[in-house]
N, C-alpha and C positions, 0 to 999 in steps of 0.2 A: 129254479135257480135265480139269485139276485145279482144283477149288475149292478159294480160300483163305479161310478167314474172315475176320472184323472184326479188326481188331488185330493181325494177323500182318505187321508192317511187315517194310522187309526192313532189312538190317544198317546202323544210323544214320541211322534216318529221324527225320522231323522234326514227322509230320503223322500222324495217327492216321487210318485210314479211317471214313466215316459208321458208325456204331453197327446192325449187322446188316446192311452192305454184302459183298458175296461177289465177289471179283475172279477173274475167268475167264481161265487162264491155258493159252494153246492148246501143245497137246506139239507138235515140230515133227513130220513122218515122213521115214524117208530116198526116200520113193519122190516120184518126181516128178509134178508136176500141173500140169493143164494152166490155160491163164488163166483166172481165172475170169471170169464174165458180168459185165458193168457197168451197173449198174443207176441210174436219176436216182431221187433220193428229194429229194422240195424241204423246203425250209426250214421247220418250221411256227411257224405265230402266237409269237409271246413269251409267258411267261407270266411274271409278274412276281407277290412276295409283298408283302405290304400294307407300306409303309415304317413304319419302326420308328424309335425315335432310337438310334443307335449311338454319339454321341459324348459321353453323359453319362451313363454307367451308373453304377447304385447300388450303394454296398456297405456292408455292416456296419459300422455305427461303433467304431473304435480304441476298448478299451477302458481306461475313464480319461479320452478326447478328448471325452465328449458334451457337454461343458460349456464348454469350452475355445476360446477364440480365436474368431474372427469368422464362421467358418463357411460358409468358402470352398472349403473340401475336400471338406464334403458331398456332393457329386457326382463323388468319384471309388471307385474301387473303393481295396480294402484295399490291395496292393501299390503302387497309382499315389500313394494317402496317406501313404504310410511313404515314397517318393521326394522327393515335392512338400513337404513337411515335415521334410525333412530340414537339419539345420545347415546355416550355409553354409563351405562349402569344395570342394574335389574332387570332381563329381560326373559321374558317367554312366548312363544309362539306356539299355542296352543292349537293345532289344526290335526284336521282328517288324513285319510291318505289319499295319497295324488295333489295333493296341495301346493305340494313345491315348498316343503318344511326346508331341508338338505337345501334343495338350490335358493333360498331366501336367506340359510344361515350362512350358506360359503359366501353370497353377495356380499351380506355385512360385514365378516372379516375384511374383503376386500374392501369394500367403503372407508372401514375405521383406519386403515392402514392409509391406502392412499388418500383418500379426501381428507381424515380426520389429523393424518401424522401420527398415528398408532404405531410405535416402535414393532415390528412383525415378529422382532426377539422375543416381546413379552407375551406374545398371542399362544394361546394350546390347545389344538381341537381334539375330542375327545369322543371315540367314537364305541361302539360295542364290540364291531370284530375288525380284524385287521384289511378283510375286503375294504369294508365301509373309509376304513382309514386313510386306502388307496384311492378310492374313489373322492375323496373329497379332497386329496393333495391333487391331482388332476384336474379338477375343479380351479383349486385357489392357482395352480401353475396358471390356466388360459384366460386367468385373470388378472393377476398379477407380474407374472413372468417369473423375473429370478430373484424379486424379492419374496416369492412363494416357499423358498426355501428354507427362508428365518422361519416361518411358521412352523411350529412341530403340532404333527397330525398323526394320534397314534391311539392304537383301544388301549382302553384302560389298565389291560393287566403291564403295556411296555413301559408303562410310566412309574410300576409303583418304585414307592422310595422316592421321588423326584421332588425338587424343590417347587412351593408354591410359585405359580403364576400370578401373573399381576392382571390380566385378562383371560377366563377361559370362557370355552364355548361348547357346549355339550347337544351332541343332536340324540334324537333320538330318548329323553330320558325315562320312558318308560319300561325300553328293556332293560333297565338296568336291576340291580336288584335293589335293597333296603341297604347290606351290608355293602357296597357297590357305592351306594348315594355318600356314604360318613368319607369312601376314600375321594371320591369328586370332592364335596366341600373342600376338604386339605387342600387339592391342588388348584380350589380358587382362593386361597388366602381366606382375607375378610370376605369376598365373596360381594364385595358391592359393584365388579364388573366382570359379571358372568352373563351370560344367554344360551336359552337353551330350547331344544324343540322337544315337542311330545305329545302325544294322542294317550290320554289313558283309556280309552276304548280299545285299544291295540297291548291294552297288557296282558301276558298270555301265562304268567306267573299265578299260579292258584294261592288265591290269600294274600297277593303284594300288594301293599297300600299304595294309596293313590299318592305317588312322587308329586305330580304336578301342582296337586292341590299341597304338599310340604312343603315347595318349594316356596308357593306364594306367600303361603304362613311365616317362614325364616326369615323372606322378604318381604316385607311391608310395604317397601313403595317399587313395588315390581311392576315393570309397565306389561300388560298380556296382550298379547296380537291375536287376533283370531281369523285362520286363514277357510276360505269357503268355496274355492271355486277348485273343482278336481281338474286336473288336465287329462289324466289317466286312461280311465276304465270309462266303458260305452255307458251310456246311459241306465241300458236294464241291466248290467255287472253293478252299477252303482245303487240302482232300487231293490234288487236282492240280497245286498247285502246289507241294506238297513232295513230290511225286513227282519232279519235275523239279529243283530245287534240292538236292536231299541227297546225291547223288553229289559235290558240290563244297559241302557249306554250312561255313561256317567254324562257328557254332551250333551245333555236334553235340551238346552237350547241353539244348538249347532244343525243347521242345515246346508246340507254338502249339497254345491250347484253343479247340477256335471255338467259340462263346455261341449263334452262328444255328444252332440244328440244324432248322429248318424243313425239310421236302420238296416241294418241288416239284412239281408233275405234269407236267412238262416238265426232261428234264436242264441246267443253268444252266452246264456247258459244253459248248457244240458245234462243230463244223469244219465246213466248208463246201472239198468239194473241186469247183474250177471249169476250167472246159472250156480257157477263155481268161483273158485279162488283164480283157478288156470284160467277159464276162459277172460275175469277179469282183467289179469294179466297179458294175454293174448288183445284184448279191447285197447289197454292203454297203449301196447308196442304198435300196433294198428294205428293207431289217432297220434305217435308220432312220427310213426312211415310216411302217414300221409300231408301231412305237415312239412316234414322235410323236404319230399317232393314239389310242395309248393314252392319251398325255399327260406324256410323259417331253421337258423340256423340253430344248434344247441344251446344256445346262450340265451336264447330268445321264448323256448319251453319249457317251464318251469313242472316240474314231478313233484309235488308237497305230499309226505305222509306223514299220519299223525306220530308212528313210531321208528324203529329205524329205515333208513333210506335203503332201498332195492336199485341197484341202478340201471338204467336204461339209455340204451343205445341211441342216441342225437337228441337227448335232453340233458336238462340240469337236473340232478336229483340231490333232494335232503330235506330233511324234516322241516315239518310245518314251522316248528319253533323258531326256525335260523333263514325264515322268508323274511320276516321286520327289516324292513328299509329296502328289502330289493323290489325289482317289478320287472313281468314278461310279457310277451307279447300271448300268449298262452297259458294258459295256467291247467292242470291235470291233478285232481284229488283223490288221490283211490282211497277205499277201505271204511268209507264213510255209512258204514252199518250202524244197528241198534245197540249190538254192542260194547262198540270201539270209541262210539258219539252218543254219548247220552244228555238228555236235558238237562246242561246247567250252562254257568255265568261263565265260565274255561272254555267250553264247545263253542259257544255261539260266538264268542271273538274269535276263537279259532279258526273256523269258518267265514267270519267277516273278515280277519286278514287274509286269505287265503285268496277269498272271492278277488281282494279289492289293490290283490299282486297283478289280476290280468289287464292287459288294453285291451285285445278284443274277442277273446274266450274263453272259458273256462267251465270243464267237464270232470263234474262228479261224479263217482264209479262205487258200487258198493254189492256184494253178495249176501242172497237172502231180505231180512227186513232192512230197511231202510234206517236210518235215524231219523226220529223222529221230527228232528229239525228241517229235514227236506219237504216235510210238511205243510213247510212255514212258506215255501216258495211257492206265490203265485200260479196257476195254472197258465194265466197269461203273460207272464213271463220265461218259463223255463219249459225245455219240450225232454220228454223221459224217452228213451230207448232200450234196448235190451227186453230181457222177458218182461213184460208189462200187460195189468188187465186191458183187454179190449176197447173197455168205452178210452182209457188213456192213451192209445196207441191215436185212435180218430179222432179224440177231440181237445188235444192239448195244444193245439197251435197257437200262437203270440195272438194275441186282439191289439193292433195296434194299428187302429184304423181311422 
């Protein structure tokens, strides 16, 4: 067996390994072997790290800004400041997830309004679903107060018909679709003061061209932000997931810093291989029993499946697709077999959105073979349970030493 050390990513990675992580990389041999023994190794307890606030992190004040302007930017880091603060015209913010795309672009609403004198009549955030909508008029409310009101923050479909804007602001613009993109344009007019957020690694549309990259093309002197530092997801939730997205990431030169380098005493990602479809099912109702006794409430467990949603008692459930822009403290993927997950460019972001919804765990479950993509994860990152061969049962533990 070859040991790699920390930081030896392989050609166009995206994701740096945990800091003294050692990934065990088995030689194959040409001589044949016989099956090995299968062993059950059960699920153990959750372990969860003390919750932190992830979505206001402090940064160095701009120097020359301490003085300056209302003081609304306070609470972003330096990069998400130099976005949020920016003039208005052309803009994009090009970042991963856990970034703090959403909290950088409700900032700059509020920036342009109050600091800049941006009439909030002419302002229109434009989101994909009607949560997201909610969620970011709450945002501009405990920012702005009752001038938050003038703002109209709504998904795309309550607007159509509506008269152009003279500022709009678009988060998220990857899920959107192609046919989706011609009705945005309309409602930013000429379109030379709009901003918008997006990951095209996180597009989960088979065949949807890369928005991000149209956008810049339409606009020419588009200023691009690019946000790097995750607040999110643990460390090895964040190296597992660009294990599996960087053979396909369009980002290739984006590398996501994670902030949580916490360790766990339990690996924060695990698989669960089940016997049956029941017992499967029986595994996840388990793992959020157990959870809830902890005290992780249903808001907070996120149940992603690739196809329709089964619901389950003290989680969120719903399909993988309608995860974009949210994030749990938990995250549960059932059904990630060979034949449900097969190798392409649609799974493996599907999978990296999925991974990169959790802060501090997330457990993949699947009956019979595997997809092949679970392949891709680490031995010293991720620990397998359920029926599993022997030597995996004793010798999958994290190297992180």
């Amino acid at each position: 067996m070859e040991p790699v050390a920390a930081g030896t990513n392989e050609p166009d990675g995206l994701f740096a390994l945990p800091e003294g992580a050692r990934v065990v990389r088995r030689r194959r041999s040409p001589a044949r072997r016989s099956r090995p023994e299968i062993t059950y190794a059960p699920v153990p307890d959750p372990v969860l790290m003390p919750q932190r606030s992830v979505a206001a992190p402090v940064g160095p004040p701009l120097s020359g800004m301490e003085e300056v302007g209302t003081g609304l930017l306070d609470r972003l880091d330096m990069m998400q400041r130099v976005a949020a603060s920016a003039p208005p015209g052309p803009l994009l913010i090009n970042a991963g997830p856990g970034t703090g795309k959403t909290h950088t672009l409700t900032h700059r609403i509020a920036y342009l309004i109050a600091d800049l004198d941006v009439p909030a009549r002419e302002c229109v955030a434009v989101t994909r679903s009607p949560r997201a909508a909610a969620e970011l008029r709450t945002r501009l409310a405990a920012l702005l107060g009752e001038r938050a009101k003038e703002v109209t923050a709504a998904p795309l479909g309550a607007l159509a018909g509506a008269e152009p804007w003279r500022h709009l602001f678009v988060d998220d613009l990857h899920d959107f679709t192609e046919a989706e993109y011609g009705q945005l344009r309309e409602l930013g007019g000429d379109g030379q003061l709009v901003s918008a957020t997006g990951d095209a690694d996180q597009t989960l549309t088979e065949g949807q061209p890369d928005l991000l990259e149209r956008f810049t093309t339409e606009h020419t002197d588009t200023r691009v932000f690019r946000l790097t530092r995750n607040y999110r997801s643990l460390e090895t939730i964040l190296a597992t997931a660009g294990l599996l997205v960087s053979p396909v990431a369009v980002a290739r030169s984006r590398l996501l810093q994670p902030v949580r380098r916490e360790t766990p005493a339990s690996p924060p990602v695990q698989r669960y291989a089940a016997a049956d479809e029941a017992e499967e099912a029986g595994v996840v109702a388990d793992i959020v029993t157990r959870l809830s006794r902890l005290g992780v409430p249903a808001p907070e467990i996120g149940v992603l499946w690739f196809g329709d949603p089964k619901q389950i008692t003290g989680a969120t459930s719903l399909r993988l697709a309608d995860a974009v822009g949210r994030e749990f403290r938990v995250v549960i993927v059932p059904g990630v077999d060979a034949e449900a997950v097969p190798v392409d460019t649609a799974n493996r972001r599907r999978l990296f959105v999925a991974l990169t919804r959790a802060r501090d765990l997330a457990y993949l479950t699947h009956v019979g073979n595997p997809s092949p993509l679970l392949s891709e994860m680490h031995s010293g990152l991720v620990r397998v349970y359920g029926h599993v061969p022997d030597e995996q049962a004793k010798g999958e533990q994290p190297r992180l030493l």
